[in-house]
py3Dmol code that shows the C-alpha trace and the ligand (Angstrom):
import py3Dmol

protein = """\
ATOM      1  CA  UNK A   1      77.073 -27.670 -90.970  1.00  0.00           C
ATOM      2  CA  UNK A   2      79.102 -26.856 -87.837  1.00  0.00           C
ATOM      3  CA  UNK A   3      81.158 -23.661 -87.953  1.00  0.00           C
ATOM      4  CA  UNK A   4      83.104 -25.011 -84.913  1.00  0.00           C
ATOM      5  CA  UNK A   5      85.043 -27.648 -86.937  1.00  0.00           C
ATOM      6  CA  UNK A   6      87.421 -24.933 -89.004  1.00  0.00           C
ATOM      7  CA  UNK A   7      89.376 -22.442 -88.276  1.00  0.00           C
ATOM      8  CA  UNK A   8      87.953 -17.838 -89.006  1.00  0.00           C
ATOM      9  CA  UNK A   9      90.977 -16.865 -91.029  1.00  0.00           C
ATOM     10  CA  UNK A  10      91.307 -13.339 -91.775  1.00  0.00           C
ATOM     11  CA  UNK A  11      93.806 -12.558 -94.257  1.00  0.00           C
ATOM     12  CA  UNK A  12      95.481  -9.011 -95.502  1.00  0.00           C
ATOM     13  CA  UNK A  13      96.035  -9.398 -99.331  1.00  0.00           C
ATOM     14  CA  UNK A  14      98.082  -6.094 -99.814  1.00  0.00           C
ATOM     15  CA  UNK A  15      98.782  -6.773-103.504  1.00  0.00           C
ATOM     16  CA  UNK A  16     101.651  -4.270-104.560  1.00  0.00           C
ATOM     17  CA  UNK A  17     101.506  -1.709-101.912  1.00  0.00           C
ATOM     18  CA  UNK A  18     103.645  -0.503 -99.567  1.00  0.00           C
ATOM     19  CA  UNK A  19     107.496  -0.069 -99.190  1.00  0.00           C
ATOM     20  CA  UNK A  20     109.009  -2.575 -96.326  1.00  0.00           C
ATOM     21  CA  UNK A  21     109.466   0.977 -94.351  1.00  0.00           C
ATOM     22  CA  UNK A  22     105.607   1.617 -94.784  1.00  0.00           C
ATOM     23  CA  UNK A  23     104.800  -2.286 -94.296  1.00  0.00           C
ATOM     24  CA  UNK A  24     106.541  -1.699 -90.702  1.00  0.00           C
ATOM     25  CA  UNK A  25     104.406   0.839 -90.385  1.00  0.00           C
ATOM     26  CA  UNK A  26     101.083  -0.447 -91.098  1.00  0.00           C
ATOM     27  CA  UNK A  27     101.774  -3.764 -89.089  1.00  0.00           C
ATOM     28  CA  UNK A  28     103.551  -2.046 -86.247  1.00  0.00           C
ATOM     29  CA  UNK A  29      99.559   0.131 -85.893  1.00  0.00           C
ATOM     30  CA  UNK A  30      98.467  -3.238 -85.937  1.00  0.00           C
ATOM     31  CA  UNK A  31      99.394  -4.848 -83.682  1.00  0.00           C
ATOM     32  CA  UNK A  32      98.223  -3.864 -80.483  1.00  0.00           C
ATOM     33  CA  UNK A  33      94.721  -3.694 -82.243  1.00  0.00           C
ATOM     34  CA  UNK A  34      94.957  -7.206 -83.409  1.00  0.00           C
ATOM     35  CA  UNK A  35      96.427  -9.040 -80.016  1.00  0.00           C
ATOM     36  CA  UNK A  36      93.379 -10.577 -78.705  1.00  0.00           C
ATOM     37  CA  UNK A  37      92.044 -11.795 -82.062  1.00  0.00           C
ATOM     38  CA  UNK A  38      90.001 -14.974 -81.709  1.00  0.00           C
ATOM     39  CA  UNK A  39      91.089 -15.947 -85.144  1.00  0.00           C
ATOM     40  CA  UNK A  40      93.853 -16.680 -86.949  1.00  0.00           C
ATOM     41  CA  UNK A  41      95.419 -13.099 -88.803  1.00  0.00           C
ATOM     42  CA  UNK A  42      97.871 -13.304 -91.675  1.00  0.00           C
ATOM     43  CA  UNK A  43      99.343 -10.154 -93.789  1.00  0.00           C
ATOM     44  CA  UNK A  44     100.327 -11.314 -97.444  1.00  0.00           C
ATOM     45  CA  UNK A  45     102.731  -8.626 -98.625  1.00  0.00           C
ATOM     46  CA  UNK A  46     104.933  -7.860-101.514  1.00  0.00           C
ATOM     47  CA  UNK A  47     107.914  -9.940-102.096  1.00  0.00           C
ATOM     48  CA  UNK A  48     110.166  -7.073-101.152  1.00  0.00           C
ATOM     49  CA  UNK A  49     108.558  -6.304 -97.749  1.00  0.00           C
ATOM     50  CA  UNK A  50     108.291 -10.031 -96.635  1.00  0.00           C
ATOM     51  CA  UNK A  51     111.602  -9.836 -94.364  1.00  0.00           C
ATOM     52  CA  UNK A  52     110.465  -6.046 -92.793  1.00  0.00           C
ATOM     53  CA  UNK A  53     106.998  -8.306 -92.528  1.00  0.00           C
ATOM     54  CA  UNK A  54     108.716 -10.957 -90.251  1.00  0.00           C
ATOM     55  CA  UNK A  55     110.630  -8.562 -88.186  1.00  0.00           C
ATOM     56  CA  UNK A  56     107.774  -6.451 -87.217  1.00  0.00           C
ATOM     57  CA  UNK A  57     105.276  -9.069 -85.870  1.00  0.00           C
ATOM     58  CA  UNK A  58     107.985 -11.811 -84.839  1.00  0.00           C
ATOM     59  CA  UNK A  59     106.359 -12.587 -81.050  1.00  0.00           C
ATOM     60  CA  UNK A  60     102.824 -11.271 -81.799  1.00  0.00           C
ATOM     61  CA  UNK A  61      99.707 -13.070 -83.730  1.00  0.00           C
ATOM     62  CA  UNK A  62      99.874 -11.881 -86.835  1.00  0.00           C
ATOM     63  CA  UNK A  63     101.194 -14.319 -89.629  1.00  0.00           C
ATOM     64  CA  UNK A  64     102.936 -12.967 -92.391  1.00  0.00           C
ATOM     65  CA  UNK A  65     102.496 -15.115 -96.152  1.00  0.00           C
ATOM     66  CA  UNK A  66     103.891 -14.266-100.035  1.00  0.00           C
ATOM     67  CA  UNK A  67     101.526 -13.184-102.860  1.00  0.00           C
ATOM     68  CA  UNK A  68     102.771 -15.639-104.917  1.00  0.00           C
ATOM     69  CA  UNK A  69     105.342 -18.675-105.832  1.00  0.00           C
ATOM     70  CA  UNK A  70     107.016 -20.574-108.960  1.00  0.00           C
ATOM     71  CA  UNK A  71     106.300 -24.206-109.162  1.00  0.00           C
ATOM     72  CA  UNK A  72     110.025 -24.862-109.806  1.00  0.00           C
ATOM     73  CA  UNK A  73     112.537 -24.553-107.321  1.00  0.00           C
ATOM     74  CA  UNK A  74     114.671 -22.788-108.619  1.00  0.00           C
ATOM     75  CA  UNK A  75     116.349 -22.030-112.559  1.00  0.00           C
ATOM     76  CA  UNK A  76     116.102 -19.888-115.217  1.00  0.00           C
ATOM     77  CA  UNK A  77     112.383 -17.833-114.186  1.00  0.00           C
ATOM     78  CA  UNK A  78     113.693 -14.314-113.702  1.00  0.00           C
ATOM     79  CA  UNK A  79     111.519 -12.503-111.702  1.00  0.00           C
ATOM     80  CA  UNK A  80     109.892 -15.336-110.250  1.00  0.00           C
ATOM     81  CA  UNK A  81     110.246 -16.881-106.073  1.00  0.00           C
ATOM     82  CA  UNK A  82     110.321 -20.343-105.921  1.00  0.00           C
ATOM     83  CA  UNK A  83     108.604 -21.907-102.574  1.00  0.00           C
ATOM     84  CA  UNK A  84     111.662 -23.071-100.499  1.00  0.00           C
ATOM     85  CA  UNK A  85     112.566 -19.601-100.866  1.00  0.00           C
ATOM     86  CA  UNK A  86     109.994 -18.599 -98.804  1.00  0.00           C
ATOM     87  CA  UNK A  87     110.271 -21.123 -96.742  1.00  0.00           C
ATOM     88  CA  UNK A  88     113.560 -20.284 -95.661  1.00  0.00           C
ATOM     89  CA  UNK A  89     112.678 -17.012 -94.925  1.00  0.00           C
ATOM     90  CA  UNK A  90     110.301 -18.463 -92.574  1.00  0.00           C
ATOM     91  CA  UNK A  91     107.193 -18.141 -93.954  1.00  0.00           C
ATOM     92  CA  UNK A  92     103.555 -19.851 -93.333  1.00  0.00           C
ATOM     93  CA  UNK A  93     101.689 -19.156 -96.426  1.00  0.00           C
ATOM     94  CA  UNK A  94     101.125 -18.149 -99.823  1.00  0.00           C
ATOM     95  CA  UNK A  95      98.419 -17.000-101.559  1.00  0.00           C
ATOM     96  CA  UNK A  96      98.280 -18.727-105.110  1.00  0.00           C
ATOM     97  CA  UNK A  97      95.726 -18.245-107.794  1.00  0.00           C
ATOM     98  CA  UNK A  98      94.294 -14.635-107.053  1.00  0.00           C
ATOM     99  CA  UNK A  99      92.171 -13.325-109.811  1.00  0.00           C
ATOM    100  CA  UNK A 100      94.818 -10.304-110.745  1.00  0.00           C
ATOM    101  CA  UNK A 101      97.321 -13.298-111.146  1.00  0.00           C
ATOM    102  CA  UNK A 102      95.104 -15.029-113.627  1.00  0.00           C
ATOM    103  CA  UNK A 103      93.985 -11.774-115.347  1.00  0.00           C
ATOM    104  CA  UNK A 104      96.959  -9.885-116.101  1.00  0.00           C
ATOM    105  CA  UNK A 105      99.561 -12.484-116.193  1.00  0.00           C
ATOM    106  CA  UNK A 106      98.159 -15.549-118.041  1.00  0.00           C
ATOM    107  CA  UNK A 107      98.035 -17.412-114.893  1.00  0.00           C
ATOM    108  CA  UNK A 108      95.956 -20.700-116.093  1.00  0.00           C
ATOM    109  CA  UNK A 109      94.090 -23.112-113.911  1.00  0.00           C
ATOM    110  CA  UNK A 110      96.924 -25.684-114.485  1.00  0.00           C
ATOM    111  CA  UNK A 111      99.899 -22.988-113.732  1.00  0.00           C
ATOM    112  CA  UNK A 112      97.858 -22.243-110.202  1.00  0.00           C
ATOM    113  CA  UNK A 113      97.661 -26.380-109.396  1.00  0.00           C
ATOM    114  CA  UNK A 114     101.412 -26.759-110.721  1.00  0.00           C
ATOM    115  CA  UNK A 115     101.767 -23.518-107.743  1.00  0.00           C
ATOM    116  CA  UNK A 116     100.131 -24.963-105.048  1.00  0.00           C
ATOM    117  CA  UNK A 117     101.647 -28.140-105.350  1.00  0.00           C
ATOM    118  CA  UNK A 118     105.021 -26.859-104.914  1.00  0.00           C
ATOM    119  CA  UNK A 119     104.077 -24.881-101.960  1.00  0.00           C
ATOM    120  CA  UNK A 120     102.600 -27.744-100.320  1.00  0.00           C
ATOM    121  CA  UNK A 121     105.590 -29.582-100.885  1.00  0.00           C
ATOM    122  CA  UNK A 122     108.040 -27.037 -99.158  1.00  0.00           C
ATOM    123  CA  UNK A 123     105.001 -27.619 -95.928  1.00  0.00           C
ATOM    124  CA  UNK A 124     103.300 -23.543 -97.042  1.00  0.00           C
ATOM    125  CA  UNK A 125      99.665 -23.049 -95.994  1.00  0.00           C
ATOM    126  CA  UNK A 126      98.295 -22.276 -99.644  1.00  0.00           C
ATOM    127  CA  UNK A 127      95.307 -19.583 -99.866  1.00  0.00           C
ATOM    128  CA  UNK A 128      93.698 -20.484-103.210  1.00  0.00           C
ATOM    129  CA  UNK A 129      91.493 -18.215-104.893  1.00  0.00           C
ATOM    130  CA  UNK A 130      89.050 -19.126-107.239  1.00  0.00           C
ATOM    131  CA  UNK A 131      85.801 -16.963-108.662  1.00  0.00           C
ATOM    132  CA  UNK A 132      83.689 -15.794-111.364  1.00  0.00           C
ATOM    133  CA  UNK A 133      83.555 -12.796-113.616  1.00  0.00           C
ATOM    134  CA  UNK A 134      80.668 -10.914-113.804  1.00  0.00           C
ATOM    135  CA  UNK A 135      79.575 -12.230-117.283  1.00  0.00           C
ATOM    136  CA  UNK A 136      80.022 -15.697-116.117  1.00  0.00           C
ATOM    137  CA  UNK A 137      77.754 -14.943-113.217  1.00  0.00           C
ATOM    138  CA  UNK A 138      75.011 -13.418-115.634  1.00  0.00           C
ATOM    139  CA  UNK A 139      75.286 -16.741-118.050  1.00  0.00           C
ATOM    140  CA  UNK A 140      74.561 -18.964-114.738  1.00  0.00           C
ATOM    141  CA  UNK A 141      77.745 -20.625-114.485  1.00  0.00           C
ATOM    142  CA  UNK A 142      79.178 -19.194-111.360  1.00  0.00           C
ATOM    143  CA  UNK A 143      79.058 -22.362-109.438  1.00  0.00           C
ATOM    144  CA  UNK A 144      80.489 -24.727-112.652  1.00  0.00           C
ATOM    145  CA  UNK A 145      83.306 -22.053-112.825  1.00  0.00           C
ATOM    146  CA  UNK A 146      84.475 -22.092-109.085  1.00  0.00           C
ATOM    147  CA  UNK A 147      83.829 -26.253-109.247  1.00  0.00           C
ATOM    148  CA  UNK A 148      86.501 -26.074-111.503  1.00  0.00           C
ATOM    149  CA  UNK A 149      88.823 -24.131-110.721  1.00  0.00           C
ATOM    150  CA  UNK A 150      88.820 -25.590-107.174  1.00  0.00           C
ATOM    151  CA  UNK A 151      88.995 -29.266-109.057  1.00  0.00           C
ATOM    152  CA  UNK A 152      91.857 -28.195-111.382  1.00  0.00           C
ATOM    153  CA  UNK A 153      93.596 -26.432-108.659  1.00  0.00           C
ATOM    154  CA  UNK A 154      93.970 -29.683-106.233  1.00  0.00           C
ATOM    155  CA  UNK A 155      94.428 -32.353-108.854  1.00  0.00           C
ATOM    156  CA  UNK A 156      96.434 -34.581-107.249  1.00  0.00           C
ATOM    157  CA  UNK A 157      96.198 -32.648-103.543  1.00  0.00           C
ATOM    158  CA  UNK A 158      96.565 -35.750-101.334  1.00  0.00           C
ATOM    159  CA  UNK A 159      94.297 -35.899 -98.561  1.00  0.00           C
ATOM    160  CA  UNK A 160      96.704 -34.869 -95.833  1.00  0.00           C
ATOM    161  CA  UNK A 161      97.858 -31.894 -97.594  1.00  0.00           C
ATOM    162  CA  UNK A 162      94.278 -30.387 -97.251  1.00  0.00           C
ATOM    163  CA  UNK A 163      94.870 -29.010 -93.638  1.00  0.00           C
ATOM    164  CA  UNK A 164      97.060 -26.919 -95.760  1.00  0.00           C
ATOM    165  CA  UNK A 165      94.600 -25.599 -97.663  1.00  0.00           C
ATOM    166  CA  UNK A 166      92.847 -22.524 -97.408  1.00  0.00           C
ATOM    167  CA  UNK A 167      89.989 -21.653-100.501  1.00  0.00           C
ATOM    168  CA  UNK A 168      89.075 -17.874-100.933  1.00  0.00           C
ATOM    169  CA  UNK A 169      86.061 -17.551-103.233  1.00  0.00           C
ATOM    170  CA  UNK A 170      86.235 -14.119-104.752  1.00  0.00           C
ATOM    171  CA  UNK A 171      83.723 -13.174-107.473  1.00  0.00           C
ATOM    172  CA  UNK A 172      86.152 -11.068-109.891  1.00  0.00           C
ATOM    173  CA  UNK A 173      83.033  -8.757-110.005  1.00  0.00           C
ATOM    174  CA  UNK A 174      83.315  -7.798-106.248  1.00  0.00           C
ATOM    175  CA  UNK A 175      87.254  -7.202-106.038  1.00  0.00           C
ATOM    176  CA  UNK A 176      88.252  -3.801-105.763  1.00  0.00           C
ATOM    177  CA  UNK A 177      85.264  -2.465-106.864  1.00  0.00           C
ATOM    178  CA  UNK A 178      83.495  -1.804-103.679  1.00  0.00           C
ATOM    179  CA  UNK A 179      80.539  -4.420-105.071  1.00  0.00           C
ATOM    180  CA  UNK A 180      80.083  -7.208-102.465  1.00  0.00           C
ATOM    181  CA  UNK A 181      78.380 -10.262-103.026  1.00  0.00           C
ATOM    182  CA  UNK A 182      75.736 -10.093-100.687  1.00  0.00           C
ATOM    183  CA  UNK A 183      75.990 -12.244 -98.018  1.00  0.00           C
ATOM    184  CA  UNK A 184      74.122 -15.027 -99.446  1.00  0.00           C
ATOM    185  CA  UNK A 185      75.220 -15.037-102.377  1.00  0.00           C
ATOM    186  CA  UNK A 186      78.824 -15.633-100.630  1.00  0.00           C
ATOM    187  CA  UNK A 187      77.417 -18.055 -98.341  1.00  0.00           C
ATOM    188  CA  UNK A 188      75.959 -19.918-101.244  1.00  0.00           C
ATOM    189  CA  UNK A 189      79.175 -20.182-103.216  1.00  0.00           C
ATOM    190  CA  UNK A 190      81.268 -20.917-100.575  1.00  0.00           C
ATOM    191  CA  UNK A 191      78.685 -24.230 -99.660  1.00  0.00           C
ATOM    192  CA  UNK A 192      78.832 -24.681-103.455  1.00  0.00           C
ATOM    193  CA  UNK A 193      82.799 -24.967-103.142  1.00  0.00           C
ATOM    194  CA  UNK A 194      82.829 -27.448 -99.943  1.00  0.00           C
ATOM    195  CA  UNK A 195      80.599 -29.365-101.730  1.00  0.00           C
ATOM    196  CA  UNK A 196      83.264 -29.962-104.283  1.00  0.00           C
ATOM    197  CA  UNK A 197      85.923 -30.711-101.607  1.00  0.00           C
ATOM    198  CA  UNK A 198      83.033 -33.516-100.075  1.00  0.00           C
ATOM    199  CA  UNK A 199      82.607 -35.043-103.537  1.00  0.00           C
ATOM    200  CA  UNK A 200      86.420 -34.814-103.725  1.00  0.00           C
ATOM    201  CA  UNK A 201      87.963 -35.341-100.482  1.00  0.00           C
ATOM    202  CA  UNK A 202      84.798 -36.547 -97.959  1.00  0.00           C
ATOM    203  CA  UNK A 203      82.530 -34.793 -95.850  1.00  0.00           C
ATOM    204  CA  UNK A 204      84.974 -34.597 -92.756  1.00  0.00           C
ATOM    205  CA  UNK A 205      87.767 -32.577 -94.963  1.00  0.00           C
ATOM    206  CA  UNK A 206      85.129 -30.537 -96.215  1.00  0.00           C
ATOM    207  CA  UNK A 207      83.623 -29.624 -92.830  1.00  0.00           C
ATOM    208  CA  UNK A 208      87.172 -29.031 -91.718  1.00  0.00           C
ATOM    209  CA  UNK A 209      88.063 -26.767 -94.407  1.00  0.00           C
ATOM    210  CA  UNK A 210      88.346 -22.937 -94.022  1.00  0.00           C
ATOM    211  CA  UNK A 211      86.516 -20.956 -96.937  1.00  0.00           C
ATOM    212  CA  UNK A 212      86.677 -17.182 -97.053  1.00  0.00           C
ATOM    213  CA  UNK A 213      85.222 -15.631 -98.875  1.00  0.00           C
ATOM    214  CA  UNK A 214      87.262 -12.042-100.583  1.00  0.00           C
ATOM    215  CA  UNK A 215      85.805  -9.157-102.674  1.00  0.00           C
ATOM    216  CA  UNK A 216      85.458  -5.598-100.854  1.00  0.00           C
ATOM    217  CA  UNK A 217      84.905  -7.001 -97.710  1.00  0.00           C
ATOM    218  CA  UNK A 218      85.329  -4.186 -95.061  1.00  0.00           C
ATOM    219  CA  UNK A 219      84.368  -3.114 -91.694  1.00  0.00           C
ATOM    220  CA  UNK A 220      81.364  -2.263 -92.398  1.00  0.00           C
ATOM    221  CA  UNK A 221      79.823  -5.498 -94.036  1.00  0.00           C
ATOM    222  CA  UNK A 222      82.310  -8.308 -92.551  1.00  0.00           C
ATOM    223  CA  UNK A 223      80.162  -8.797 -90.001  1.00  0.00           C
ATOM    224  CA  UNK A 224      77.220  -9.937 -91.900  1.00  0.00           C
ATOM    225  CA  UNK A 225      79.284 -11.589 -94.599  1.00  0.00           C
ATOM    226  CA  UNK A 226      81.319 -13.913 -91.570  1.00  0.00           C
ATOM    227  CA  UNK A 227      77.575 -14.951 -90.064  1.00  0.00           C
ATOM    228  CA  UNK A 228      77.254 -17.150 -92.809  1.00  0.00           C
ATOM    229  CA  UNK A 229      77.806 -20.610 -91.892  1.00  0.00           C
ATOM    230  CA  UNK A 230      79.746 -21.143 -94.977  1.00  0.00           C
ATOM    231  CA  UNK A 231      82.110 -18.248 -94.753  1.00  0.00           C
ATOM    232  CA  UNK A 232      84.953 -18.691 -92.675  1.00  0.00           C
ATOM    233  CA  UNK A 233      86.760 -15.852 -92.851  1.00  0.00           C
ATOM    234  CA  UNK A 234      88.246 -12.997 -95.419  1.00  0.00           C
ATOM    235  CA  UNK A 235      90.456 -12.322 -97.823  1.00  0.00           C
ATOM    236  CA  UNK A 236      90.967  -8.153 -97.917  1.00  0.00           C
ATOM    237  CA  UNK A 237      92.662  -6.214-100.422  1.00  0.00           C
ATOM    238  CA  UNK A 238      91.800  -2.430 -99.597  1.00  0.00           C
ATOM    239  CA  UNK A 239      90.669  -2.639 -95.779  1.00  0.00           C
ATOM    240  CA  UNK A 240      93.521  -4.658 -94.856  1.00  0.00           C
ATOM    241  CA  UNK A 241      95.913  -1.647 -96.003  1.00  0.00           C
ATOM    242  CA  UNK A 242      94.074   0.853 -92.965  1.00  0.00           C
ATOM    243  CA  UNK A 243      94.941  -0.651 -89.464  1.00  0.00           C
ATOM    244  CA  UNK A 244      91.789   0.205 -87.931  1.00  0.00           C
ATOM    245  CA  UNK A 245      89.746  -0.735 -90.818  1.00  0.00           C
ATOM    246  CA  UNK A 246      91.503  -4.309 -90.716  1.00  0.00           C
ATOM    247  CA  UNK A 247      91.674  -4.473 -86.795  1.00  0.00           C
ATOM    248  CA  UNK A 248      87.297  -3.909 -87.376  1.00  0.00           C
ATOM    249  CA  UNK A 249      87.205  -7.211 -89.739  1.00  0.00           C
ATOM    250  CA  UNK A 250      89.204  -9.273 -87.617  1.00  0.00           C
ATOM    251  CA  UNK A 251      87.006  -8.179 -84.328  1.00  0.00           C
ATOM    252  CA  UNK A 252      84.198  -9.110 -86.220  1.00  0.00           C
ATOM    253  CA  UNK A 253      85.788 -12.499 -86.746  1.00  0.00           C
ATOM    254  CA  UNK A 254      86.219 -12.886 -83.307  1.00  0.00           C
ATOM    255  CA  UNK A 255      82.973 -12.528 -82.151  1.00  0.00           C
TER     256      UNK A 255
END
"""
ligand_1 = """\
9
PGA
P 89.461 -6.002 -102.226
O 90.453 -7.150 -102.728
O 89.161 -6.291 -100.783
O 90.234 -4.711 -102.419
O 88.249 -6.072 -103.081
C 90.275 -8.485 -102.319
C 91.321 -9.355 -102.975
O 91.630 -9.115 -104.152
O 91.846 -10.292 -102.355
"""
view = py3Dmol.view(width=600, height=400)
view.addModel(protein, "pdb")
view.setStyle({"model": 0}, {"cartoon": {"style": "trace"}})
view.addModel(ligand_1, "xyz")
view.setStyle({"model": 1}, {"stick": {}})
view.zoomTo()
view.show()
């Protein structure tokens, strides 16, 4: 296992916080504390804030991706964003698949690989979350769960397009709930995961691959959680809406 190969991502998933006044806010506290990051930093904000997002941190390090896109692009989904729309706006990357998505909004394995195939296609950087819920994790299946939902999620992911994926393992257990996995047990999943991409894609891809891991990480624990050789990088929900708090995670990163 060499860490070296992939690239520390630390990643701000805001979910539906923040007006775009308060997003140029909270990014604008930023970034000064994020300028010498030795990783790569990314804010995934509300649909609504996206262009506020841009604005603010156009010139600095921070990267700013969607919560979300359509697989279609474009026709009769009201509501929905289809990926060249983000694209146009300029945007990097998308986070497809989160747990809420799946949970409150019937968002199916094959919805999520229909998703992330039509952001690959418009060139997005796809953050694709996969995880267990707490019961699945007591019956023993964590690691058949996350194999997959990682193998349903890239069906038909061509071996190129897997620079442009990113993998966040978050147990549904840990988000928002101030439960962490503990650093092993994060560390364990996320081999478990690369393992799939090896079996799927070859060792090299897998090595290359970035794997966060996401569930209440926070300043105080990223540091132990990111000394995993496995875990290689975050996805934060709570701690990525406090500048300092976030600014703490991505030092740790860095180190
Ligand atoms: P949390 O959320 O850090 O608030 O647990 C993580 C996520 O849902 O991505």
């Amino acid at each position: 296992m060499n860490k070296a190969t992939r690239k520390t991502v630390i990643a701000g998933n805001w979910k539906m916080n923040k007006t775009p006044a308060e997003a140029t806010e909270l990014l604008t506290a930023m970034i000064p504390l994020v300028k010498d990051a030795d990783c790569d930093v990314i804010a995934c904000v509300p649909y609504v804030d996206l262009q506020a997002a841009l604005d603010a941190t156009k010139g600095t390090n921070i990267k700013i991706g969607a919560e979300n896109c359509h697989w279609e692009k474009s026709g009769a989904y009201t509501a929905e964003v289809s990926a060249p729309m983000l694209k146009a706006m300029g945007l990097e990357y998308v986070i497809i698949g989160h747990s809420e998505r799946r949970q409150y909004f019937g968002e199916t394995d094959v919805t999520v690989n229909k998703r992330v195939k039509a952001a690959l296609s418009e060139g997005l950087t796809v953050i694709l979350c996969v995880g267990e819920y707490l019961e699945q994790r007591e019956q023993g299946v964590t690691a058949e769960v996350c194999a997959m939902q990682t193998k349903i999620a890239l069906k038909d992911v061509s071996k190129e397009d897997m620079s442009k994926i990113i993998i966040a393992y978050e147990p549904v257990w840990a988000i928002g709930t101030g439960l962490t996995a503990t650093a092993d047990q994060a560390d364990e999943v996320c081999g478990i995961i690369r393992n799939v991409i090896a079996d799927l894609y070859g060792a090299e891809i897998a090595e290359a691959t970035t794997i966060q891991y996401g569930g209440s990480m926070n300043d105080g624990n990223a540091e132990e959680l990111l000394s995993k050789v496995n875990v290689d990088g975050g996805l934060i929900g709570g701690a990525s809406l406090v500048a300092e708090k976030f600014a703490r995670i991505v030092e740790a990163a860095s180190k």
